[in-house]
C-alpha positions in Angstrom: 0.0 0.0 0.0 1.0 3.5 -1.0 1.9 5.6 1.8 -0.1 8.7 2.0 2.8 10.6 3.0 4.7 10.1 -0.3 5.7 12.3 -1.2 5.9 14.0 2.5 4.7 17.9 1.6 6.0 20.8 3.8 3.9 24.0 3.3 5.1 27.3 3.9 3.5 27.7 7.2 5.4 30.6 8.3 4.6 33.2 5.7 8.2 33.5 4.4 8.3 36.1 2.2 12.0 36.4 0.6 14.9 34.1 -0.3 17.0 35.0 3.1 14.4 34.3 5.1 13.9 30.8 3.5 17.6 29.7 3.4 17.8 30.9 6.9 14.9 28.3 7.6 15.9 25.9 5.9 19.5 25.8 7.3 18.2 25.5 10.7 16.2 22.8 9.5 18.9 21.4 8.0 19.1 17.9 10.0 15.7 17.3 11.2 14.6 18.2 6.6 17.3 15.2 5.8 16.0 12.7 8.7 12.3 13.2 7.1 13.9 12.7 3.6 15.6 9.3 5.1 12.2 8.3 5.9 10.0 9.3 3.3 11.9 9.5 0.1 10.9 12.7 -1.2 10.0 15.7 0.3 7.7 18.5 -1.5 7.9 22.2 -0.7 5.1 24.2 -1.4 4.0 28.0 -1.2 7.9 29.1 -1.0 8.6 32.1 -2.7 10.6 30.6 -5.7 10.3 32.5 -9.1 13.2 32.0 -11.1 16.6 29.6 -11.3 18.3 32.0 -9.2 16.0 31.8 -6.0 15.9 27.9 -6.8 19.5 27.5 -6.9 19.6 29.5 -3.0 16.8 27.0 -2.3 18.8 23.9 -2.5 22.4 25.4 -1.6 21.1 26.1 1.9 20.7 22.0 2.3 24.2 22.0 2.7 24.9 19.5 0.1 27.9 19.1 -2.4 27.6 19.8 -5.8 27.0 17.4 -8.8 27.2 19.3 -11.8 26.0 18.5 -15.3 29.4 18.4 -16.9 31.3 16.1 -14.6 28.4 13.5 -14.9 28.0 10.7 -17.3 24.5 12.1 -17.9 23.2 10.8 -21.9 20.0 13.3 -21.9 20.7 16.8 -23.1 20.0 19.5 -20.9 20.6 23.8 -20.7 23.0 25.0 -17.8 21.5 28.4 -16.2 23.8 27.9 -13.0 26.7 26.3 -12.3 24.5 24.1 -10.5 21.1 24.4 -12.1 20.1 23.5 -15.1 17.1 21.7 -17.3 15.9 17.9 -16.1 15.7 17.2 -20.2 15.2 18.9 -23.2 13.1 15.8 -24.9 10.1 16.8 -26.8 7.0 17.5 -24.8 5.3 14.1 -26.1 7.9 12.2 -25.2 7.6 9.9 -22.1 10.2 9.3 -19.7 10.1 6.2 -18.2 11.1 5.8 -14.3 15.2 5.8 -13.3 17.0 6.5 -11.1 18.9 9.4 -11.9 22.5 8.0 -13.5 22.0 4.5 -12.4 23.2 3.2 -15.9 27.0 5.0 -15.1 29.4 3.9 -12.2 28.9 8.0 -11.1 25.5 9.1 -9.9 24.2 11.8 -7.4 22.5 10.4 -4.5 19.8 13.7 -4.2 17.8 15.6 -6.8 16.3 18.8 -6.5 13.5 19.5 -8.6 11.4 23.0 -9.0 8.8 23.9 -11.2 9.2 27.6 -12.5 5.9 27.0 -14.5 3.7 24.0 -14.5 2.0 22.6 -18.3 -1.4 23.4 -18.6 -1.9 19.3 -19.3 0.3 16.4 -17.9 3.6 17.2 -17.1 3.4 15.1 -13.9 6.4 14.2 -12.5 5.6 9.8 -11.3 7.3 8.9 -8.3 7.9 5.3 -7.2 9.4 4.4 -4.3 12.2 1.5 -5.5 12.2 -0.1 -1.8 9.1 -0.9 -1.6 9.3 -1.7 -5.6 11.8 -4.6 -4.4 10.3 -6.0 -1.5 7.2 -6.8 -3.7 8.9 -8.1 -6.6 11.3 -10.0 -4.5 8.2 -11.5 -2.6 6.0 -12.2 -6.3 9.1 -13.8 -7.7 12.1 -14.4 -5.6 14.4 -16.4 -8.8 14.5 -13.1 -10.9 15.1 -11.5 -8.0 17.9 -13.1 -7.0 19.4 -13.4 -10.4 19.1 -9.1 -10.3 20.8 -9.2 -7.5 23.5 -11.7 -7.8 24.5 -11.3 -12.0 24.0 -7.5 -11.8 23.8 -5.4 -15.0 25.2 -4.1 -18.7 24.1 -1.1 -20.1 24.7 -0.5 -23.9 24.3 3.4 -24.6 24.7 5.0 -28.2 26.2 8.6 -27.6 25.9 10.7 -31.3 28.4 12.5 -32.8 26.6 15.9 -32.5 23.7 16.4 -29.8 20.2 15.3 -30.6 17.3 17.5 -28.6 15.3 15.5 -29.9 16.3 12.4 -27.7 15.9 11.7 -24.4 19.4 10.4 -24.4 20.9 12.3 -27.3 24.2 14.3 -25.4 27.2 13.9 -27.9 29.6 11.5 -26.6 32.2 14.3 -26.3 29.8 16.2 -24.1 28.8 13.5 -22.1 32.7 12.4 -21.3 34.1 16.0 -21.4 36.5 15.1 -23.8 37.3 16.6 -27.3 38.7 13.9 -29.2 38.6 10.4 -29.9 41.4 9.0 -28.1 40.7 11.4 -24.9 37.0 9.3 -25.2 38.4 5.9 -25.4 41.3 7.0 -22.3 38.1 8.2 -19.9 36.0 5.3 -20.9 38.9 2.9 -20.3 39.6 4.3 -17.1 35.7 3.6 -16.4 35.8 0.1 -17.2 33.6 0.1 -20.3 33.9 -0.8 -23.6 33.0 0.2 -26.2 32.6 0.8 -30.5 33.0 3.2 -33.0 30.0 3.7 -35.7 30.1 4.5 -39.4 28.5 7.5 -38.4 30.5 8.7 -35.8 28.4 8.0 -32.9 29.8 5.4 -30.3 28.1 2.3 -28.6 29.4 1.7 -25.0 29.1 -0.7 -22.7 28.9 -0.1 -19.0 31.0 -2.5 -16.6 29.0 -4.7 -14.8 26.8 -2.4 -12.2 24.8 -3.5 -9.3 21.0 -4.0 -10.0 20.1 -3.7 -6.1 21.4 -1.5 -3.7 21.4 -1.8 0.3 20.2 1.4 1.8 21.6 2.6 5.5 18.5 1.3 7.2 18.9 -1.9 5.5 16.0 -2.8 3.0 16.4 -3.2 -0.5 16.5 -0.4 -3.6 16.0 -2.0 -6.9 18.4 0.7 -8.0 19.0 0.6 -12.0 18.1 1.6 -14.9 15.9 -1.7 -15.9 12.5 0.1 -16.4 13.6 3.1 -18.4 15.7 0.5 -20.3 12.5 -2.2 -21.1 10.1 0.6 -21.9 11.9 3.6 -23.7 15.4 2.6 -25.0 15.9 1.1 -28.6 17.8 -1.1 -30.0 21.7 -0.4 -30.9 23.8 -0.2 -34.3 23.1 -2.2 -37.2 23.1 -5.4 -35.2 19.9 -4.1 -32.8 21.8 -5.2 -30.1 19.8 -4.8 -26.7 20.5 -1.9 -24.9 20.3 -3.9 -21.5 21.1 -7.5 -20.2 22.4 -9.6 -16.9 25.9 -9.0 -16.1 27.1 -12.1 -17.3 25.6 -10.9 -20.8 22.4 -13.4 -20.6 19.6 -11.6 -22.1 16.5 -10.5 -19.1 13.5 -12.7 -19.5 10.6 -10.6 -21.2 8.0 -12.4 -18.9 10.8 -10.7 -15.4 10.2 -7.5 -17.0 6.6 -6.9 -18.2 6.0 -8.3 -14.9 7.8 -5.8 -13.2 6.3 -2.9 -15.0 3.1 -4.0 -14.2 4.5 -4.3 -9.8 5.8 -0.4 -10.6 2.1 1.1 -11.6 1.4 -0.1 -7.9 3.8 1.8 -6.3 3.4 5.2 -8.8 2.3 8.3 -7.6 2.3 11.3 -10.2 3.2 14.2 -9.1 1.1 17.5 -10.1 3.6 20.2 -10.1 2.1 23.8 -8.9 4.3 26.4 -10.0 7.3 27.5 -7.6 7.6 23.5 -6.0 10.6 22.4 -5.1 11.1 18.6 -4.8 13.4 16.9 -2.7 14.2 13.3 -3.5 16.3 10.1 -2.5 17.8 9.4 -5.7 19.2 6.1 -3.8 15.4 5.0 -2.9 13.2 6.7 -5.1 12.3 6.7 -9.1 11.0 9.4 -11.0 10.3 10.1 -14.9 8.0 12.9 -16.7 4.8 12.5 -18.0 4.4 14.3 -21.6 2.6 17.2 -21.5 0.5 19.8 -23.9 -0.8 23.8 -23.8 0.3 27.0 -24.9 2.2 27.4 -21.6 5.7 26.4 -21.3 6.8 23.3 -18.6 10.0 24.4 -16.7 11.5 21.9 -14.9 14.6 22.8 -13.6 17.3 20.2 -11.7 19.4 20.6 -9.0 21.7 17.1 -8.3 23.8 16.6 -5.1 25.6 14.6 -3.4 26.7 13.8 0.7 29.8 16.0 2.0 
């Protein structure tokens, strides 16, 4: 059963009026804002006077957080840098799904909070779903304990085709030079070799990587169980690879995922969805480590801005 309290919302109660006086209640808040987030999985502020990237980017700064910016991750979908630290959860067309992830799950490098804040909510859809992964587990594990365990034991491989020049168009389409922060071929194949993957070059200039074998499960400080990957995202949204159509995901022994283990799967995650309606000047806080999200496409005249704000522990 859903908890009601997913995400946990925290109203602007006190009347604050200006970006000082918010930071200033926030930092004392500091501790008891990251125990609720430990419990809850995502947190949603409402009511807070947030208008624009700047009084977002004060917003999540006064968490006391570390940085994770777009350029040093291995992010694949293309995004627009406002701040250092802020910038655009994805520049995919509006009718484009996104299915749920965890934020980076398909790289060895991935923030362990997201910040999210609607500057201006769509007039239709838009919704941000939210599934809590723990829980996600526990119930698969239960329904079917030998896909499970093969999750947890074999792992996963990621195969990711990174263009040659940027595609907005894509939910994954950042150039593989982007995406590595490297300029030229060899300085790609040193920082991907240094990352364990491998990897080939297309006709067309794009490459096809492959990720090192990463954990499908992770253990979360108060013990239970995060189906943390990529897996849903990966059966539902990506396509095939090259001219061979190779799978874009598989075990980490390189045995393909039973179809049956993931439809099955998909259908356990609707359980455990709840979509967000974003009200403009909402600020999400969320466990990247225990919680999914995705974006629901949306329609109107009025423009969706969603911006991002990733972090790690100090």
């Amino acid at each position: 059963m859903i908890d009601s309290a997913f995400p946990h919302l925290i109203a602007n109660s006190d009347r604050l009026e200006d970006m000082p006086a918010v930071q200033d209640w926030l930092s004392s808040r500091a501790g008891s804002l990251k125990t609720l987030l430990a419990s809850h999985g995502a947190l949603l502020f409402r009511g807070f006077p947030i208008k624009t990237v700047e009084d977002f980017d004060a917003f999540s700064m006064a968490f006391g957080y570390g940085d994770f910016t777009y350029q040093e991750s291995l992010s694949n979908a293309v995004r627009l840098n406002f701040t250092p630290r802020v910038f655009t959860a994805n520049e995919a067309p509006p009718e484009v799904e996104i299915f749920l992830h965890h934020e980076m799950a398909q790289t060895p490098i991935s923030p362990e909070k997201l910040f999210f804040c609607c500057l201006s909510a769509a007039e239709q859809g838009g919704e941000t779903p939210l599934c809590r992964s723990d829980w996600l587990y526990a119930a698969y594990k239960r329904r079917h304990p030998q896909w499970a365990g093969k999750f947890e034991s074999l792992g996963l491989n990621y195969k990711i085709q990174m263009p040659a020049e940027a595609d907005a168009h894509s939910g994954q389409g950042r150039s593989w030079a982007s995406t590595l922060s490297v300029e030229t071929a060899a300085e790609a194949e040193a920082r991907l070799g240094a990352l364990g993957y491998t990897w080939q070059w297309q006709e067309d200039g794009s490459l096809i990587t492959t990720t090192p074998v990463l954990p499908a499960v992770k253990t979360l400080p108060d013990g239970s169980e995060s189906f943390y990957n990529q897996v849903l995202a990966a059966h539902l949204g990506w396509k095939p690879l090259g001219n061979a159509a190779e799978a874009p995901l598989s075990f980490g022994d390189g045995t393909s995922i039973p179809e049956q283990a993931l439809t099955e799967l998909a259908g356990i995650a609707k359980e455990f969805v709840v979509p967000l309606a974003w009200q403009d000047g909402d600020v999400a806080l969320v466990d990247n480590h225990r919680v999914m999200h995705g974006r629901y496409p949306f329609a109107g005249t009025r423009k969706r801005q969603v911006v991002v704000c990733l972090a790690r522990e100090v």
